[in-house]
N, C-alpha and C positions, 0 to 999 in steps of 0.2 A: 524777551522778544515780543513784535508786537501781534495782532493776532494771527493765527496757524491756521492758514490758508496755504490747502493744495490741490492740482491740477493735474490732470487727466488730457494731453492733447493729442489726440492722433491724426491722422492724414488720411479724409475717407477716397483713398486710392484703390482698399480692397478690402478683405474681409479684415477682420480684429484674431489677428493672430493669439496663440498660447502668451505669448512674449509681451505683447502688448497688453494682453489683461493681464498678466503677473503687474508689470508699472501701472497699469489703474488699481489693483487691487495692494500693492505696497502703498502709494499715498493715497487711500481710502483707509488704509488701517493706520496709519501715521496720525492723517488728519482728525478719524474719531478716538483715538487714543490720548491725543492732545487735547480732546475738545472742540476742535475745530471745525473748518469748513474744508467740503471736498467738490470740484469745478469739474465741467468738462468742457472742455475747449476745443471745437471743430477747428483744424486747420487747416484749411482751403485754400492755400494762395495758390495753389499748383495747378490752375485749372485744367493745363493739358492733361493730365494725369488724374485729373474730377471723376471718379464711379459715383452715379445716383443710387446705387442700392448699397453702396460701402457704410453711408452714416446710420441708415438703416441696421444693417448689422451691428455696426458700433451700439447701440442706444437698446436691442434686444438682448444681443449677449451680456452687457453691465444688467439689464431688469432680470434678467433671466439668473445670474447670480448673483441678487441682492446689492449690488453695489449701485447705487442711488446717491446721484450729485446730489447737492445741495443747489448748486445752479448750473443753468444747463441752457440749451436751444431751447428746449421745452420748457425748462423750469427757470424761465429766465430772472436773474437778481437787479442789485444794482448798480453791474460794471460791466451790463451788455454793450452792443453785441457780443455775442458769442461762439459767433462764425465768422473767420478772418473776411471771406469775402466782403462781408457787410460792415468791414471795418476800414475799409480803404481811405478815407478822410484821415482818419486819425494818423496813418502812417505816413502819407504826404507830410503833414505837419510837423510831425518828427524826424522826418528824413530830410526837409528842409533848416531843422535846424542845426544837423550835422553839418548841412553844405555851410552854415553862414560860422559856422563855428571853429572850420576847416580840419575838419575830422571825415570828410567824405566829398565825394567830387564825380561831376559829371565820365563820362567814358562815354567816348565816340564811336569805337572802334566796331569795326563789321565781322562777321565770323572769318570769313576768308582769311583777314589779315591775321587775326588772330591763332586761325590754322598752322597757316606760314612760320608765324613765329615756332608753334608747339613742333613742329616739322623737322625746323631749320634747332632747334635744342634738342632735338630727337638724333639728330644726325650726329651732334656734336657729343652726343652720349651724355646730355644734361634732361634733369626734371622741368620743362615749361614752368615758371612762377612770373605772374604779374604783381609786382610787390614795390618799395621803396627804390629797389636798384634801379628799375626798369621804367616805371612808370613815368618819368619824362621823355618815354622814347614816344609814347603812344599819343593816340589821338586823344585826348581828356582835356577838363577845366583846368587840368592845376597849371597846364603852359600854352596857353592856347589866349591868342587876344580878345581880350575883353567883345567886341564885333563877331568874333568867327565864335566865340564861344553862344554868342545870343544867339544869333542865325541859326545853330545847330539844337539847342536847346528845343527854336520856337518849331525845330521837323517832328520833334519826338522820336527821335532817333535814338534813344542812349540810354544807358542804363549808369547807376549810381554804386561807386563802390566806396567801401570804408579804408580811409587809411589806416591801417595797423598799423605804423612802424614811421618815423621820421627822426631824421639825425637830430634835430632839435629835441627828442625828449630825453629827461635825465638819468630814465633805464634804460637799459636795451632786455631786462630779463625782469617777468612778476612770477611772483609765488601765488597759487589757487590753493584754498583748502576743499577737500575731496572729502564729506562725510564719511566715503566708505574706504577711499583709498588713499586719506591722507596728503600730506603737501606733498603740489604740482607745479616743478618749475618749466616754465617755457620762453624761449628763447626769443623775443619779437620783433629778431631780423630775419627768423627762420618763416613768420608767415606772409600769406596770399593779403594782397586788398580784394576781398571778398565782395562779389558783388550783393549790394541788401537790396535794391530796388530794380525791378525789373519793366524793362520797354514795353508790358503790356499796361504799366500802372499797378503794379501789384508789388508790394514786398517778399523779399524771398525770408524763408524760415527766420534766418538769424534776425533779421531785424524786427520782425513781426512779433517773435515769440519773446522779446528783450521785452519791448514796448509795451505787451499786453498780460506780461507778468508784472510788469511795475504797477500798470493803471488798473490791472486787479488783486494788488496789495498778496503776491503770492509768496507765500515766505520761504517757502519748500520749492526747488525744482528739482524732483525725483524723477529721471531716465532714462533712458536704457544706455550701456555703454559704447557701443558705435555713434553717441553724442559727445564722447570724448575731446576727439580732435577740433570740434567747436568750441570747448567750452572756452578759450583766452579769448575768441574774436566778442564770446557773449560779455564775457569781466570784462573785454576792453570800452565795449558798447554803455555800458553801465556805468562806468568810468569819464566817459564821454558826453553822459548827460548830468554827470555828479547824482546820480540814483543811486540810495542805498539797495545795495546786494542781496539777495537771498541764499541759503543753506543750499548746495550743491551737493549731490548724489548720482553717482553713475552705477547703475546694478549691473553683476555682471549677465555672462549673456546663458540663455538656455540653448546647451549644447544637443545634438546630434543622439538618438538611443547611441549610437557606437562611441559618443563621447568626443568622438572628433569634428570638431566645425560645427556652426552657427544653424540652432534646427532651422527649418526651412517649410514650403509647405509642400513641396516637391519628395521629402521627407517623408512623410504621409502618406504620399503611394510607397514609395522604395519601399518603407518598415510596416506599411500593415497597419499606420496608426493615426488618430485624430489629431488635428494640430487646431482647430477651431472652437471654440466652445458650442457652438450652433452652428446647422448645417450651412454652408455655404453652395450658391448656386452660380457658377462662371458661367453656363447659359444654360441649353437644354441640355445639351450633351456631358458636359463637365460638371458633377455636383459630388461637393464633400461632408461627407455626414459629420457630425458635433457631437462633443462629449453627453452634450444634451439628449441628441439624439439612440444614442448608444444606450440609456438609460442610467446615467448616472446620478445619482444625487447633488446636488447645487453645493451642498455643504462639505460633502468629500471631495469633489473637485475645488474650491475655494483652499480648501486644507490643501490637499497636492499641490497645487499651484504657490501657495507661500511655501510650500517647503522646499521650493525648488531653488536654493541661492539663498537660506534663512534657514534659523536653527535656533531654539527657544533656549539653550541653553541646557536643557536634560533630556534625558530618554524617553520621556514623554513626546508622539506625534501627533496623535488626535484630538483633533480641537475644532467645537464647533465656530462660525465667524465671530459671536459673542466674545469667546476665549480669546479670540487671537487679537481681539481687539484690547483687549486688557495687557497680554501681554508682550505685542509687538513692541518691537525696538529696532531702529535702523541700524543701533553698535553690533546685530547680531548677521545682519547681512556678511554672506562674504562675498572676499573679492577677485575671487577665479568661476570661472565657468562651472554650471552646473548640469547633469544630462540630466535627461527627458529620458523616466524610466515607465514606460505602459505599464507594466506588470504591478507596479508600485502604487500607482494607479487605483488599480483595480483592488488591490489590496487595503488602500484608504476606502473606497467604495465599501466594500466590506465589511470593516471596521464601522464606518457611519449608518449600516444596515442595523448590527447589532444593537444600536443607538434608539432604532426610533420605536417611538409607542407600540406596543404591543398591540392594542385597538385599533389602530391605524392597520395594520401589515392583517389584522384579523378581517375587518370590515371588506380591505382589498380583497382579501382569497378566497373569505368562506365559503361564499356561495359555490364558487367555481370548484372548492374539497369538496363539497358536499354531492355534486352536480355527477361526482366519481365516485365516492367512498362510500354515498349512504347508508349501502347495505352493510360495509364493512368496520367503519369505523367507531366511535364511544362518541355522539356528538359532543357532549360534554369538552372535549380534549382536544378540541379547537386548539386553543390558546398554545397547549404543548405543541401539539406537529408545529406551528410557527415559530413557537422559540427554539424546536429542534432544527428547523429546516431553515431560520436566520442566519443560524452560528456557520452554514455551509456554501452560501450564494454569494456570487460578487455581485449580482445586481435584482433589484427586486422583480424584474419581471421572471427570472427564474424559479419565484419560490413554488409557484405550481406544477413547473416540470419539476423539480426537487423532491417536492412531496408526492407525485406520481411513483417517483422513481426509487423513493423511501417504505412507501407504503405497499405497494401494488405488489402482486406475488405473479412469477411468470413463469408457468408450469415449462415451457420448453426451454427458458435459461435455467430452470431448475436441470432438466434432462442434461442440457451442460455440461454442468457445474460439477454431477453427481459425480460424472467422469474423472475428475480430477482428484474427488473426495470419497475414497470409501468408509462404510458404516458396517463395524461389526455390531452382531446381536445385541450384545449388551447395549449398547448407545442407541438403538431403536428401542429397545424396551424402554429405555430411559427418556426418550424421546416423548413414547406413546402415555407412559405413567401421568410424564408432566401434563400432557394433552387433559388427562384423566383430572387432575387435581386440581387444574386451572378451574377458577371460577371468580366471578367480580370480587367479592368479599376479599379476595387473598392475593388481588395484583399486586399491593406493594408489598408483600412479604414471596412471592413466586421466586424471586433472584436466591435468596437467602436456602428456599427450599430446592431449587433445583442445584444452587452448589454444594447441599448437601448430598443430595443420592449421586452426584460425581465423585464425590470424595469418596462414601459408602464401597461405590463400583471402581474404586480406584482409576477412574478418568483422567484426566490432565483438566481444569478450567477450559483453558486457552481447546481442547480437542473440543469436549461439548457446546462449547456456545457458538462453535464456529458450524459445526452438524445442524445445532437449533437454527442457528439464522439461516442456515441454507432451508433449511423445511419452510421454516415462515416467511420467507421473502426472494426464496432463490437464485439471493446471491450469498458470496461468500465475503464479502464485508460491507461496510454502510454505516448506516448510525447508530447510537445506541441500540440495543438492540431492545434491553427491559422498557425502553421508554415507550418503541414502537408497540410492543406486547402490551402494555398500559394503553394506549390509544388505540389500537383495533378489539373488536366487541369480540366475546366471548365464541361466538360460533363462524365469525370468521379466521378464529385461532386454532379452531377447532379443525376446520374443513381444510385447511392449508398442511395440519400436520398429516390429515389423514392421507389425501390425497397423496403428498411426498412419503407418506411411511407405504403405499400399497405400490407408487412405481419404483419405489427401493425394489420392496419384494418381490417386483413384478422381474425387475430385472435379475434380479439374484437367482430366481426362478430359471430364466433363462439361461443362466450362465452355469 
């Protein structure tokens, strides 16, 4: 093949949906996987529909999760423009040569009539199709005298559509191959002549997006499948200029958290959940926060996002962009809908916590542990509480309510808890001993010594360390418990048991 160039084009209509950057984010791992080059392509011909802060988003949310064109609006190469708007010349020229080629032909026609017709097939209990059957009924070049057809030309009254379909050609039926879903036959009496040019001077999609995948050599066109029903009028268009073809891929679509229907960003309110990668602002009143915003990591979201419709082939999911660039492959996309699961989400967040430097997550928190703990903690054991309080957060700005909530001893959830939990004598002496015996020299052997005098006092494990953790931290479960014991300094191990062994007694007293 020749070289593996792929494209990224969206429509800055609105924000850059989950959906959208899945298809930037599939040929961006395609294109460096191959080696290649990866494009983004603004495409603008839709000016009614123009948002000025859409491309904006577009171009923060790709920077914001490392996917970085190789050419761009910004980063412009050698097959600018880059922005359809700014490419108008170019599609005159080409749409001119369909008219002379008779592969496309002027339309006269005003909406009214057009109404009428969709109206009057409406009544009949038929589908409106302007197509081969029909199209000598209407106002166009293809029957219209040479005179009335210039006249109408020189109003600018008209739009250009493509003939799909003429009894003159030798099929009536092509086969497409479908990277992901295989050969596609379609029938090409069953389509529309498709309008490609439009009465403002602008090309619509199809013809723009044909034109400007040829003139920038793109070999790949990976997008979303609600491109489907396009893709013959694109092979026809291709066909029409004798261009060779590019690899076609339609991914399927990301479904709904309930799994039914096409997520949406309406979705987003209903379920509770981001559909943006960064926050979107519809005005003052209307703002959707981003996965960014949320505090995720760019690399766990990157991971989510390919796993959504993609599977590597093993039980393996965590992969940072690096990995997945090594070992994408588009034979592994599949080709049914896939849902949009939050929780899953947050679970790759997770995972990609566990991931990162240890001095990194230290740097962020110490000061702020210490700003709490001073009195209480082993400075030294920094690095522990974070690799304790890592394995438990889905996002890192948690880690210091975590470690509050690990470390901190709270005499009135202690009061609690007790409730739930009675302490005979022996398990307080046992308690009080250990208090006794604790000293730095003997932290890492403490576990060993206090399953002994359980066993000694015929305890159960499982009863004493559930009694200890309630004295030292005043709940009844948490994290390791010996690790926390290692990380808190001696006399605040000390003052936690004491305190919890005199309102034991205090109450037993009462009772």
């Amino acid at each position: 093949m020749q070289n593996i160039r792929l494209r990224f084009a969206p429509s800055p209509t609105g924000p850059l949906h989950i959906g959208g950057l899945r298809t930037a984010l599939y040929n961006y791992l395609i294109a460096k996987n191959k080696k290649g080059k990866f494009i983004l392509r603004i495409e603008d011909t839709d000016q009614s529909r123009f948002n000025k802060n859409a491309e904006s988003h577009i171009n923060e949310s790709l920077k914001w999760c490392n996917i970085i064109p190789d050419e761009s609006p910004e980063n412009p190469g050698e097959y600018g423009p880059y922005r359809q708007s700014e490419r108008a010349d170019i599609y005159r020229k080409y749409v001119d040569k369909l008219i002379d080629t008779g592969h496309a032909y002027y339309a006269f026609d005003d909406k009214e009539e057009l109404e009428s017709q969709r109206k009057k097939s409406e009544k009949e209990g038929k589908t409106f199709i302007y197509n081969w059957e029909n199209r000598h009924d209407f106002k166009n070049s293809i029957h219209l005298g040479s005179d009335e057809r210039e006249k109408l030309i020189k109003q600018n009254n008209y739009v250009i559509r493509f003939k799909s379909y003429f009894k003159e050609k030798e099929e009536d039926f092509i086969i497409i191959n479908d990277e992901i879903r295989g050969k596609i036959k379609v029938d090409l009496k069953l389509l529309d002549d498709k309008i490609i040019f439009k009465k403002d001077g602008m090309p619509t999609y199809h013809l723009a997006n044909v034109v400007d995948d040829h003139l920038m050599k793109i070999s790949h066109v990976i997008r979303g499948e609600e491109w489907l029903p396009s893709l013959a009028l694109h092979f026809l268009l291709y066909d029409s200029f004798k261009w060779e073809k590019p690899l076609f891929a339609h991914l399927p679509l990301i479904l709904k958290p309930s799994g039914k229907g096409k997520l949406s960003k309406r979705d987003g309110e209903k379920f509770g959940v981001p559909v943006y990668p960064i926050k979107w602002e519809e005005n003052k009143n209307i703002k959707y926060i981003g996965f960014k915003e949320i505090g995720f990591e760019k690399e766990a979201f990157i991971n989510f996002i390919c796993m959504i419709g993609w599977n590597p082939g093993s039980t393996e999911e965590v992969f940072n962009t690096n990995e997945l660039i090594d070992i994408f492959d588009i034979d592994r996309i599949i080709k049914s809908g896939a849902k949009y699961d939050f929780d899953k989400a947050k679970w790759f967040n997770s995972e990609h916590i566990k991931k990162i430097d240890s001095n990194i997550l230290i740097s962020e928190n110490e000061s702020d542990i210490l700003k709490i703990f001073r009195d209480e903690i082993d400075q030294k054991r920094i690095p522990e509480i974070i690799n304790l309080v890592r394995e438990r957060v889905e996002f890192k700005k948690n880690i210091l309510e975590e470690s509050k909530a690990i470390l901190k001893y709270d005499q009135t959830q202690f009061k609690e808890n007790i409730k739930k939990l009675k302490f005979s004598k022996k398990e307080c002496q046992i308690i009080s001993h250990f208090s006794e015996k604790i000293v730095e020299k003997n932290k890492e052997d403490i576990k060993e010594l206090f399953f002994k005098s359980l066993k000694e006092s015929e305890i159960k494990v499982g009863d004493g360390m559930k009694r200890l953790r309630l004295c030292l931290t005043g709940n009844l479960s948490g994290a390791d418990l010996f690790t926390i014991i290692k990380i808190l300094n001696i006399g605040a191990l000390k003052e936690r048991i004491s305190i919890s062994l005199n309102t034991i007694n205090d109450q037993n007293r009462n009772n």
